[in-house]
py3Dmol code that shows the C-alpha trace and the ligand (Angstrom):
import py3Dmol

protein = """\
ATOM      1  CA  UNK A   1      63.077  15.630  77.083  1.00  0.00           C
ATOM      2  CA  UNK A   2      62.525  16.403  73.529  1.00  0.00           C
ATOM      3  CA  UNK A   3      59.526  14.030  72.204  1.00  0.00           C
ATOM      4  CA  UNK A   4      61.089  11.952  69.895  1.00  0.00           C
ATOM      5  CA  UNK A   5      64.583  12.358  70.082  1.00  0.00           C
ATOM      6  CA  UNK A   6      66.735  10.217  68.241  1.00  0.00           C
ATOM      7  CA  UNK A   7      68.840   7.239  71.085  1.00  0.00           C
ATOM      8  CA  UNK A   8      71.422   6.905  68.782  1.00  0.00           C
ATOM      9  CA  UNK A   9      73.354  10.165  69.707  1.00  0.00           C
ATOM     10  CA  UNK A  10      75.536   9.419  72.629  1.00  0.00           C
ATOM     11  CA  UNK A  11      78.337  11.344  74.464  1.00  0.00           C
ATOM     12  CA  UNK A  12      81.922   9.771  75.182  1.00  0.00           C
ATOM     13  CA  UNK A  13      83.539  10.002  77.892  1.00  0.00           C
ATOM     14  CA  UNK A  14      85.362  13.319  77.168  1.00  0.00           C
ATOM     15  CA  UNK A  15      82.242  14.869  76.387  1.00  0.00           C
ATOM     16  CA  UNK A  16      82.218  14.983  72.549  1.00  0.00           C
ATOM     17  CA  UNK A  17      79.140  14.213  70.529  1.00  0.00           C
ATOM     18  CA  UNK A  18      79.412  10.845  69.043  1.00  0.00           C
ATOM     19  CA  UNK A  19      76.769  11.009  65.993  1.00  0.00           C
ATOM     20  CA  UNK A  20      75.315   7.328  64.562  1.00  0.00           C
ATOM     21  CA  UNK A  21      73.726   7.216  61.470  1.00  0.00           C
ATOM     22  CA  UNK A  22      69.626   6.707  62.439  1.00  0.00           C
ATOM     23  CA  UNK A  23      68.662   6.357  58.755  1.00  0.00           C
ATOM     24  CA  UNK A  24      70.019   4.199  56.388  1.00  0.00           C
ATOM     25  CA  UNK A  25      69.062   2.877  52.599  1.00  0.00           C
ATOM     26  CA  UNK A  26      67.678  -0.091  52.741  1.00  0.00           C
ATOM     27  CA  UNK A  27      69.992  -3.062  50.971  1.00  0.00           C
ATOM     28  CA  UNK A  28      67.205  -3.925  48.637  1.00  0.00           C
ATOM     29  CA  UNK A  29      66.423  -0.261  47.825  1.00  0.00           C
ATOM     30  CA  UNK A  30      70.267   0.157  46.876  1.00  0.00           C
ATOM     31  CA  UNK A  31      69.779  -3.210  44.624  1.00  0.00           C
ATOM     32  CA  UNK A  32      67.305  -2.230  42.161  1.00  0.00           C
ATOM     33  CA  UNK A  33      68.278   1.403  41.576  1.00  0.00           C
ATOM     34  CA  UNK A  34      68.982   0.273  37.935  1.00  0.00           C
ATOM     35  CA  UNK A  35      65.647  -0.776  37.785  1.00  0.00           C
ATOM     36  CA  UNK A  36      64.306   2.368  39.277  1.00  0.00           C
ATOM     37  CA  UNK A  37      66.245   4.439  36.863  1.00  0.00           C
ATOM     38  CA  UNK A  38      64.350   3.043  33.725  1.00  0.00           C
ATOM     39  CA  UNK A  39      60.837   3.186  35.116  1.00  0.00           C
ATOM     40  CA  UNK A  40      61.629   6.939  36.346  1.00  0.00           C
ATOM     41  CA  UNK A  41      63.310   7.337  33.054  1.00  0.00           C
ATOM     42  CA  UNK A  42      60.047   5.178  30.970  1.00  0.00           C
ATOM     43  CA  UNK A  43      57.625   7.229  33.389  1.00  0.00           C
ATOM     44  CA  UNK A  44      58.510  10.270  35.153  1.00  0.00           C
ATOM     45  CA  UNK A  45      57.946   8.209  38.420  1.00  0.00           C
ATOM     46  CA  UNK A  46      58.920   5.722  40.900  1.00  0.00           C
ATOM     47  CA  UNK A  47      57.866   3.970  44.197  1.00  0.00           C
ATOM     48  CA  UNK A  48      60.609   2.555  45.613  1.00  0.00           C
ATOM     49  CA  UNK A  49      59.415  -0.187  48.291  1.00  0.00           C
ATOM     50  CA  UNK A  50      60.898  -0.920  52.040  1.00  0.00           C
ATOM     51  CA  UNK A  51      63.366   2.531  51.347  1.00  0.00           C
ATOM     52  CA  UNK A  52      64.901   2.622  54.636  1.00  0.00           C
ATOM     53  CA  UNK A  53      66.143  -0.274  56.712  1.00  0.00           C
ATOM     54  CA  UNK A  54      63.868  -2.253  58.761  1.00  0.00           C
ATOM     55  CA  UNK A  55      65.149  -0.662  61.897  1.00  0.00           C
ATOM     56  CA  UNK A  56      64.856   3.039  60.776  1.00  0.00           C
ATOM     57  CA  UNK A  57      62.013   2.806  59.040  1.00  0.00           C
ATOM     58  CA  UNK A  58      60.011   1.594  62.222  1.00  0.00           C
ATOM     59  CA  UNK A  59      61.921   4.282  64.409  1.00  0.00           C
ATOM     60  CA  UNK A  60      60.606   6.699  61.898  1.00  0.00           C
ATOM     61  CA  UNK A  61      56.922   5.532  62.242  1.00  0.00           C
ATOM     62  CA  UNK A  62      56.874   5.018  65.690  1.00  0.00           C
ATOM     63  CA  UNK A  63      57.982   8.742  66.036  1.00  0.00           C
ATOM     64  CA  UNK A  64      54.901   9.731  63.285  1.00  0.00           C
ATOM     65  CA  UNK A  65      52.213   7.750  64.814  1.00  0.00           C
ATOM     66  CA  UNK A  66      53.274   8.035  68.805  1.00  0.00           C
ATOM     67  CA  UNK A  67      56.188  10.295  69.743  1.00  0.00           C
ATOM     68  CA  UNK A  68      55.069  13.319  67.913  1.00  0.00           C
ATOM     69  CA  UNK A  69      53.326  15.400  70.323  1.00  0.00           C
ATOM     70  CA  UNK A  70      49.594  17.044  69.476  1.00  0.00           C
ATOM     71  CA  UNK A  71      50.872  20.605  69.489  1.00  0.00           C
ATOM     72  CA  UNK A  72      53.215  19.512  66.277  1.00  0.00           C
ATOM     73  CA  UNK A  73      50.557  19.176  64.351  1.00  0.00           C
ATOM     74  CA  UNK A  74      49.008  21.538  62.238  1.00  0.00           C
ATOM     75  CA  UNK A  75      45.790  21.251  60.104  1.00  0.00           C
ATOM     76  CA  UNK A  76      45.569  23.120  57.572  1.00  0.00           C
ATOM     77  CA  UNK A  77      42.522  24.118  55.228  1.00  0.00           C
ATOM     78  CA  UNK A  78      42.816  25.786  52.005  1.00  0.00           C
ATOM     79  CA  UNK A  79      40.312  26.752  49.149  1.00  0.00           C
ATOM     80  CA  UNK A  80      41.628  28.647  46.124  1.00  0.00           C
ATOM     81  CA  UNK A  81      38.525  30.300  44.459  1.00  0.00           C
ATOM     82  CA  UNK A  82      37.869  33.549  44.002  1.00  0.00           C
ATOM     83  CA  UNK A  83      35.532  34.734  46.748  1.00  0.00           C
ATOM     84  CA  UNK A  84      35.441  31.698  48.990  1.00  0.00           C
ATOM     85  CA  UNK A  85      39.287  31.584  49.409  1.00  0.00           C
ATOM     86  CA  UNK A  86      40.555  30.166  52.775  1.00  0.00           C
ATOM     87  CA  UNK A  87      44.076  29.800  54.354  1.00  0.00           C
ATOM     88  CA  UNK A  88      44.007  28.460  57.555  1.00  0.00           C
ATOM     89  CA  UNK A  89      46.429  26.158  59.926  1.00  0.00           C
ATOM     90  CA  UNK A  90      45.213  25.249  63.389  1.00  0.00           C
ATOM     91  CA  UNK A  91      46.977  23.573  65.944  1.00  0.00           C
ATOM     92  CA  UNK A  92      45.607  20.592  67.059  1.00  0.00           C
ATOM     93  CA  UNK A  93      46.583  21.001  70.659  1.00  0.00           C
ATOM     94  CA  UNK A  94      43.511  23.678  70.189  1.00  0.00           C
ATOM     95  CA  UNK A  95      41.473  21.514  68.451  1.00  0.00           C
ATOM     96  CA  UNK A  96      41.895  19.071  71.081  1.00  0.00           C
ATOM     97  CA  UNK A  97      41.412  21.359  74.019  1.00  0.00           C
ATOM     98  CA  UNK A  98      38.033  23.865  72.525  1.00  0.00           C
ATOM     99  CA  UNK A  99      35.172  22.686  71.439  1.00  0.00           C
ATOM    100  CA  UNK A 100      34.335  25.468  69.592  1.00  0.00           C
ATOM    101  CA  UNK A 101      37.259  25.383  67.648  1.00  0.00           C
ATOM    102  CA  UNK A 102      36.850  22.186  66.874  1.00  0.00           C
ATOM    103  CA  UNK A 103      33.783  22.730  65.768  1.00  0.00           C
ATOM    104  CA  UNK A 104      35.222  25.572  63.490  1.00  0.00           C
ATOM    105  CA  UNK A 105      37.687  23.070  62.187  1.00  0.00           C
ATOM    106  CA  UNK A 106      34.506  20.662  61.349  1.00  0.00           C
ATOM    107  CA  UNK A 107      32.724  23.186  59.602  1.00  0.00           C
ATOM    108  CA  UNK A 108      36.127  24.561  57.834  1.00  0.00           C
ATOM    109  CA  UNK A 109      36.540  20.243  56.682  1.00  0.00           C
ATOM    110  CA  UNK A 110      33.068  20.596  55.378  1.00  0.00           C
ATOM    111  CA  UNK A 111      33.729  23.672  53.093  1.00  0.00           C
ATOM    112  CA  UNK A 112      37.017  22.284  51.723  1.00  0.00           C
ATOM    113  CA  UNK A 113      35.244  18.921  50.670  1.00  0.00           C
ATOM    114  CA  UNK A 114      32.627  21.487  49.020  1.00  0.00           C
ATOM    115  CA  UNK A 115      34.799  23.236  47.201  1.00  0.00           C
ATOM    116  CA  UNK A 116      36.272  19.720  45.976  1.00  0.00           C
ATOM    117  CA  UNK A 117      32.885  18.747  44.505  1.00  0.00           C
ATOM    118  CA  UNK A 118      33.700  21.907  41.935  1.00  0.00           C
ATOM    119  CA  UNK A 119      37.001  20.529  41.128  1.00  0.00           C
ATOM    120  CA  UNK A 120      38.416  23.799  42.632  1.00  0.00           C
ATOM    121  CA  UNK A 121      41.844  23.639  44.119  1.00  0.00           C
ATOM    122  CA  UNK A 122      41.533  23.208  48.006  1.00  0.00           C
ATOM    123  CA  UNK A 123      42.831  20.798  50.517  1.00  0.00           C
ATOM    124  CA  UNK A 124      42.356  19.759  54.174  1.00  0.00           C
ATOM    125  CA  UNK A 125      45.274  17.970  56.028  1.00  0.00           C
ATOM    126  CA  UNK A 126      48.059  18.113  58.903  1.00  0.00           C
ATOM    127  CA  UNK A 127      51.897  19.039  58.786  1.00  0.00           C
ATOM    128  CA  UNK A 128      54.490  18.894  60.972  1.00  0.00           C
ATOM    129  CA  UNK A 129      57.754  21.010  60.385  1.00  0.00           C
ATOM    130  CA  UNK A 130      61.023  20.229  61.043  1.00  0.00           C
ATOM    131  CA  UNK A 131      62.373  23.024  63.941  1.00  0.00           C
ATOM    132  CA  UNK A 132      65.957  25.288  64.274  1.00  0.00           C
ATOM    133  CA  UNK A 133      69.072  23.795  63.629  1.00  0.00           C
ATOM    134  CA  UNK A 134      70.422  21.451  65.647  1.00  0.00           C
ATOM    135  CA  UNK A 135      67.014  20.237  67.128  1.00  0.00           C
ATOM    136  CA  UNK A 136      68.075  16.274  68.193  1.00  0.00           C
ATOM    137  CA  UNK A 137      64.641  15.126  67.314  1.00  0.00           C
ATOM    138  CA  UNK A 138      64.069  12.342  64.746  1.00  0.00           C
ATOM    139  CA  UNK A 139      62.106  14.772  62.157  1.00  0.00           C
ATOM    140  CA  UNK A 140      65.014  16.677  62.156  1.00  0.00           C
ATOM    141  CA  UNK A 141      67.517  14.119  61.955  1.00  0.00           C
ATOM    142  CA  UNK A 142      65.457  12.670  58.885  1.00  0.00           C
ATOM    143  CA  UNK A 143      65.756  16.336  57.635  1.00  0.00           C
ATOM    144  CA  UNK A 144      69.535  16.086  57.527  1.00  0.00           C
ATOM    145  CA  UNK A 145      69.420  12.359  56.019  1.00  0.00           C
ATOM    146  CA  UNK A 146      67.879  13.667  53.074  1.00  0.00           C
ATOM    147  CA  UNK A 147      70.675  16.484  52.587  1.00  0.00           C
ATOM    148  CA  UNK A 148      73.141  13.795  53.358  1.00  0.00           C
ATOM    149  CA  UNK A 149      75.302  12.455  50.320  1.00  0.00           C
ATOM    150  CA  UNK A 150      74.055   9.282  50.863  1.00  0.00           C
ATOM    151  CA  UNK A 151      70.449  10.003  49.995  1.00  0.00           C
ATOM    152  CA  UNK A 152      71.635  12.667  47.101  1.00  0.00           C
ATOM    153  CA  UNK A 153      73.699   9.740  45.085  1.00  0.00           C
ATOM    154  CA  UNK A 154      70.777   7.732  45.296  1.00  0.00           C
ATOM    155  CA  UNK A 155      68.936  10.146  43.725  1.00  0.00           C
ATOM    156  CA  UNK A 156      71.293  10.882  41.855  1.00  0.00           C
ATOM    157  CA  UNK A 157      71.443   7.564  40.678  1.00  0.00           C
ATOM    158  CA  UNK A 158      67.112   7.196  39.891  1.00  0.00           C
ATOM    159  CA  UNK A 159      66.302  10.697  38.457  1.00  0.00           C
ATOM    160  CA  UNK A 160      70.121  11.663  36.779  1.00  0.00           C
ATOM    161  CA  UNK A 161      69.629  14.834  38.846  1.00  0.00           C
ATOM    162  CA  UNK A 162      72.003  16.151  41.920  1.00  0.00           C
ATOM    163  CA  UNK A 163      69.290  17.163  43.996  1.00  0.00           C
ATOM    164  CA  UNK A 164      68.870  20.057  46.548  1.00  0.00           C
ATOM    165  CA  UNK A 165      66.081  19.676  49.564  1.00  0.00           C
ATOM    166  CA  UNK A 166      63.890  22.518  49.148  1.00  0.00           C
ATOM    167  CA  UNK A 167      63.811  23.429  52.828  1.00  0.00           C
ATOM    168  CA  UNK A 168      60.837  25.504  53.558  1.00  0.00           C
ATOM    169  CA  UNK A 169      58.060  23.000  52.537  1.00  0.00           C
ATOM    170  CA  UNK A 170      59.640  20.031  54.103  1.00  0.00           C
ATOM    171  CA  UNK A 171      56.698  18.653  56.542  1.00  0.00           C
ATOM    172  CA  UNK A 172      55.349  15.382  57.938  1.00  0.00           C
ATOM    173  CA  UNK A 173      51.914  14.679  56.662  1.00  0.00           C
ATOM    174  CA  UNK A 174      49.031  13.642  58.404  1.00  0.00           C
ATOM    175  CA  UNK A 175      45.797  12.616  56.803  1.00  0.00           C
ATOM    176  CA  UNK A 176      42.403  11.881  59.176  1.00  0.00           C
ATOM    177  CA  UNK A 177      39.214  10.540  58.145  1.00  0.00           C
ATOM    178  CA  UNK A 178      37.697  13.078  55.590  1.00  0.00           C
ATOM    179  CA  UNK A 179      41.066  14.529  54.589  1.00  0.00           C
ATOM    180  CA  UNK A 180      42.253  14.924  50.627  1.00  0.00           C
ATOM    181  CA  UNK A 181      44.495  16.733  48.669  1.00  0.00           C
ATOM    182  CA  UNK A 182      42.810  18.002  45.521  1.00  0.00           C
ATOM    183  CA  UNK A 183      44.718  17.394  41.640  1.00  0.00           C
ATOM    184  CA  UNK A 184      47.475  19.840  41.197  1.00  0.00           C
ATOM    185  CA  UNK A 185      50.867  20.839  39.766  1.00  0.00           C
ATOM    186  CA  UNK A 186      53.752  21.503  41.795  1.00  0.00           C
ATOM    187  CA  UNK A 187      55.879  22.752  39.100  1.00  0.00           C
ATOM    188  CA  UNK A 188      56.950  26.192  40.857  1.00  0.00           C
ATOM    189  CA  UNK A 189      58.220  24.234  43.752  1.00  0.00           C
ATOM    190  CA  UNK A 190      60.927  22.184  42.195  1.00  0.00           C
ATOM    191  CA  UNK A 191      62.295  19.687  39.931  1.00  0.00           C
ATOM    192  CA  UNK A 192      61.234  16.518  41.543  1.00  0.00           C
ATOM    193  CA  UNK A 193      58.917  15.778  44.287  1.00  0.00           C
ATOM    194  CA  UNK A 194      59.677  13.122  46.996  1.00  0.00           C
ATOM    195  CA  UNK A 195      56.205  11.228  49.436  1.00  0.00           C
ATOM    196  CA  UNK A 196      57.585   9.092  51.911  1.00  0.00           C
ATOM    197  CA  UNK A 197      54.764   6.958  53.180  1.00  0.00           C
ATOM    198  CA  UNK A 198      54.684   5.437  56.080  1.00  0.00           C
ATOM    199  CA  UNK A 199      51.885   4.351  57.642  1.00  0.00           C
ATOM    200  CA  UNK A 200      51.361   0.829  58.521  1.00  0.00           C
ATOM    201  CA  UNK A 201      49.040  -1.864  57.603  1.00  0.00           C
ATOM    202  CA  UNK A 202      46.914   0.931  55.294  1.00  0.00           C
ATOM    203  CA  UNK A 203      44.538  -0.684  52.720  1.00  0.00           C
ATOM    204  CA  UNK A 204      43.763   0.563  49.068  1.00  0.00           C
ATOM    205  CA  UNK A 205      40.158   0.686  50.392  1.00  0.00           C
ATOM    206  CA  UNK A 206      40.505   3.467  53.022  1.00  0.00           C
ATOM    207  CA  UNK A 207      41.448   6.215  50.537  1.00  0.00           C
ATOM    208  CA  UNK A 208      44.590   8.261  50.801  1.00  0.00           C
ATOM    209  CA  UNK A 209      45.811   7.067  48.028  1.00  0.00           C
ATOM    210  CA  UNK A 210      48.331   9.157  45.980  1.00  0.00           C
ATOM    211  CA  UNK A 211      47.082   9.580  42.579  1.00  0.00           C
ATOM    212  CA  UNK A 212      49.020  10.549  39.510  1.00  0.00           C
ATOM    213  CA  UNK A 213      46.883  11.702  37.097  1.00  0.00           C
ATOM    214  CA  UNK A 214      46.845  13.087  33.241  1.00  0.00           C
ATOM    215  CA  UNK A 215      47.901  16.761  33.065  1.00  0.00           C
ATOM    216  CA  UNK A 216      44.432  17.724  32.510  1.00  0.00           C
ATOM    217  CA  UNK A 217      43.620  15.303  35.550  1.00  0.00           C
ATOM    218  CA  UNK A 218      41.123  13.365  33.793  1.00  0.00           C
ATOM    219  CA  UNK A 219      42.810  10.708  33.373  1.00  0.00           C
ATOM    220  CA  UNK A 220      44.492   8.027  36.347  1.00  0.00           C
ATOM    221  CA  UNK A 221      48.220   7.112  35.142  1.00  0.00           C
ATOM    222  CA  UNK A 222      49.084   5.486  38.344  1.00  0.00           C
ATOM    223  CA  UNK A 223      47.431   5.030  41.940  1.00  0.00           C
ATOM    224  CA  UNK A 224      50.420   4.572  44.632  1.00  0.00           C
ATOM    225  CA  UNK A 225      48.616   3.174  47.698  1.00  0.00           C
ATOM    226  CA  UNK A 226      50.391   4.858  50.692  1.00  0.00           C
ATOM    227  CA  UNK A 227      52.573   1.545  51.875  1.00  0.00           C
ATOM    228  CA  UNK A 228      54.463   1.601  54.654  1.00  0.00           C
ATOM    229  CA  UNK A 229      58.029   3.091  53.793  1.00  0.00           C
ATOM    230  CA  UNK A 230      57.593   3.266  50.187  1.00  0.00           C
ATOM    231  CA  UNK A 231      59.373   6.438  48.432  1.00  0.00           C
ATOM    232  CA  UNK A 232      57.868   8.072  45.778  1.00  0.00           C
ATOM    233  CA  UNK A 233      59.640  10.256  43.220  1.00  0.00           C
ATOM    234  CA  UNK A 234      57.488  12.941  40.932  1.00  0.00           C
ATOM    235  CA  UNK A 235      59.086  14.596  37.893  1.00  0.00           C
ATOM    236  CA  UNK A 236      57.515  18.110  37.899  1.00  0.00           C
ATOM    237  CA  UNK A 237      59.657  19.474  35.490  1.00  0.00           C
ATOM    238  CA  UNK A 238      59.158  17.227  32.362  1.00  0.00           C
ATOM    239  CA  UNK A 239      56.264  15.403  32.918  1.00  0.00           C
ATOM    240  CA  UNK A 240      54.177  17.509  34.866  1.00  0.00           C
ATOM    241  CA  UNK A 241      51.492  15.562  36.174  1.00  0.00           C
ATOM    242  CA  UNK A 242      48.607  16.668  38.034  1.00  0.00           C
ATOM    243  CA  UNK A 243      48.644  14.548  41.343  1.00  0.00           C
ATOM    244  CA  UNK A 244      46.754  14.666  44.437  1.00  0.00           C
ATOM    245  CA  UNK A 245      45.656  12.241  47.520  1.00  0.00           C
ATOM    246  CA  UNK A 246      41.913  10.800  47.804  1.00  0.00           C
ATOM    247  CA  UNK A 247      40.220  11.298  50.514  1.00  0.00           C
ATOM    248  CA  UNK A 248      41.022   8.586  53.691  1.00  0.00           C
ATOM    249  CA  UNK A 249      37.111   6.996  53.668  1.00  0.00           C
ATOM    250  CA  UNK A 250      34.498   8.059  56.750  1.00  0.00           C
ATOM    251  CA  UNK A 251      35.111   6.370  59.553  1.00  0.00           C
ATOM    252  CA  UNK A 252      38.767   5.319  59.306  1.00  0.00           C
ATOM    253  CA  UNK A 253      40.164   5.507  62.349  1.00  0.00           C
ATOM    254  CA  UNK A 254      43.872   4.891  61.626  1.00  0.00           C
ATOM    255  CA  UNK A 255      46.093   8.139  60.153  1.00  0.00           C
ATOM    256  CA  UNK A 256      47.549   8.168  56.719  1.00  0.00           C
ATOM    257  CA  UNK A 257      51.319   9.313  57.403  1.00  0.00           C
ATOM    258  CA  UNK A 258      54.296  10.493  55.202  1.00  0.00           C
ATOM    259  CA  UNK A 259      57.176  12.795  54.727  1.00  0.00           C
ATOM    260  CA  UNK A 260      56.598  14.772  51.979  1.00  0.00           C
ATOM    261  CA  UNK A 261      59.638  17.213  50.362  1.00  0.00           C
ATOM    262  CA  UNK A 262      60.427  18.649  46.816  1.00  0.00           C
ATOM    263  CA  UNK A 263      64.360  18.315  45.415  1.00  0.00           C
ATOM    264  CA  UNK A 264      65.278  21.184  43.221  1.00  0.00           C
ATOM    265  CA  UNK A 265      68.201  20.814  41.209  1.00  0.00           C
ATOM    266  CA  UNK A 266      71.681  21.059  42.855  1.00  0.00           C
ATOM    267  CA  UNK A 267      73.656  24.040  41.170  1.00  0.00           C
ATOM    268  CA  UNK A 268      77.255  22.781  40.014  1.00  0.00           C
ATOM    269  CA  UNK A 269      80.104  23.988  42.160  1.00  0.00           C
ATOM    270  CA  UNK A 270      81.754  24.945  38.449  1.00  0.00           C
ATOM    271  CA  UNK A 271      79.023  26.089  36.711  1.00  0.00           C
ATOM    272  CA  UNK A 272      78.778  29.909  38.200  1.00  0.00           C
ATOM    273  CA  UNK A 273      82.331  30.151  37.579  1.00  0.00           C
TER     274      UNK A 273
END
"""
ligand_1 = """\
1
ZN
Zn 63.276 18.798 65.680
"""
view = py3Dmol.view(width=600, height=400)
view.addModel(protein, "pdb")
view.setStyle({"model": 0}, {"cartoon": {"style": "trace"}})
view.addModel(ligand_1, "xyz")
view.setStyle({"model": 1}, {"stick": {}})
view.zoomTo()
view.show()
């Protein structure tokens, strides 16, 4: 049984693999894309609220918050400073299982959240990646939404750019009590990038919360509290913005979770030619 997997694939009778579309565009999402298109346009971003249908948006959370077995999960901790650099990912399975490497991971939390207090670059939360091709699970399937044409004319239609998935650093995100992502550019990664949020019933006041900021960071242009299937869209290219995710508040017990992806620009069939 792989955890997860998607109950919409069925086989006929003959045997061949009958494939139903899990994830859809929400209605109201497809609505207000002109509306989208000028604040993205006004802005260099845009939340778009309740993204995917009702039904695919809750098969996509229940698969983040239950289905997902520990061993996905990675958690990663990473401090870029010269002398005190760390680059570590941990499965959680091992977390779970050794106390001393939990206690490794507590103490490796601890030095990230240091390093934050000297507005260094670091960061301290989990991933999950998508796995081979072909893999029936729901990540996946999501994975091959967002390279579907549905989901590239709707973006498309918001950011006037034919995008591309960057594949490599497509990931669910996880964020625990304690965790952050520290202000930062993304510019080498693509054009535009793309937070999925989707954790339920989250509130402003336990932290997580995506911040764009000023290019020299110092300044908030827009906090994007992690709502439950709200899509995000970053320009990287133009605007550049610094951006980064406080940290969810001690003692929070819920998870903070998203799908988190950058869209390069889709080369034109004619233009090599
Ligand atoms: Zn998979």
């Amino acid at each position: 049984m792989v955890p997860g997997r998607s109950q919409y694939r069925r086989h006929r009778a003959d045997g061949e693999m009958v494939v139903k579309k899990v994830f859809r565009i929400s209605n109201s999402a497809l609505k207000n894309i002109k509306t989208y298109r000028e604040e993205w346009e006004t802005t260099g971003y845009v939340s778009t609220k309740n993204f995917l249908d009702e039904t695919s948006a809750h098969l996509l959370y229940t698969l983040l918050s239950k289905k997902i077995p520990e061993y996905w999960w990675f958690r990663s901790f990473k401090i870029d400073e010269e002398d005190n650099m760390i680059d570590e990912k941990i499965n959680m399975k091992l977390v779970q299982k050794d106390k001393s490497v939990k206690a490794l991971t507590d103490n490796l939390l601890l030095k990230c959240q240091e390093a934050f207090s000297r507005h260094v670059y670091c960061f301290s939360f989990d991933s999950a990646h998508a796995h081979k091709t072909g893999c029936p699970c729901l990540l996946c399937e999501y994975k091959q939404f967002i390279n579907s044409g549905e989901f590239k004319e709707f973006v498309q239609a918001v950011t006037n750019t034919r995008p591309k998935l960057n594949d490599i650093h497509f990931k669910a995100t996880r964020y625990q009590s304690g965790q952050f992502l520290a202000p930062h550019t993304d510019e080498h990664h693509g054009f535009t990038a793309a937070i999925h949020h989707m954790t339920q019933n989250w509130l402003p006041s336990y932290g997580g919360n995506l911040q764009i900021l000023s290019n020299d960071s110092k300044k908030v242009k827009k906090t994007v509290v992690p709502e439950f299937n709200t899509l995000t869209f970053l320009d990287l290219k133009n605007a550049r913005y610094c951006h980064g995710v406080t940290h969810v508040a001690p003692f929070v017990k819920r998870s903070r979770y998203a799908l988190t992806y950058w869209l390069n620009k889709e080369e034109s069939k004619n233009e090599s030619g």
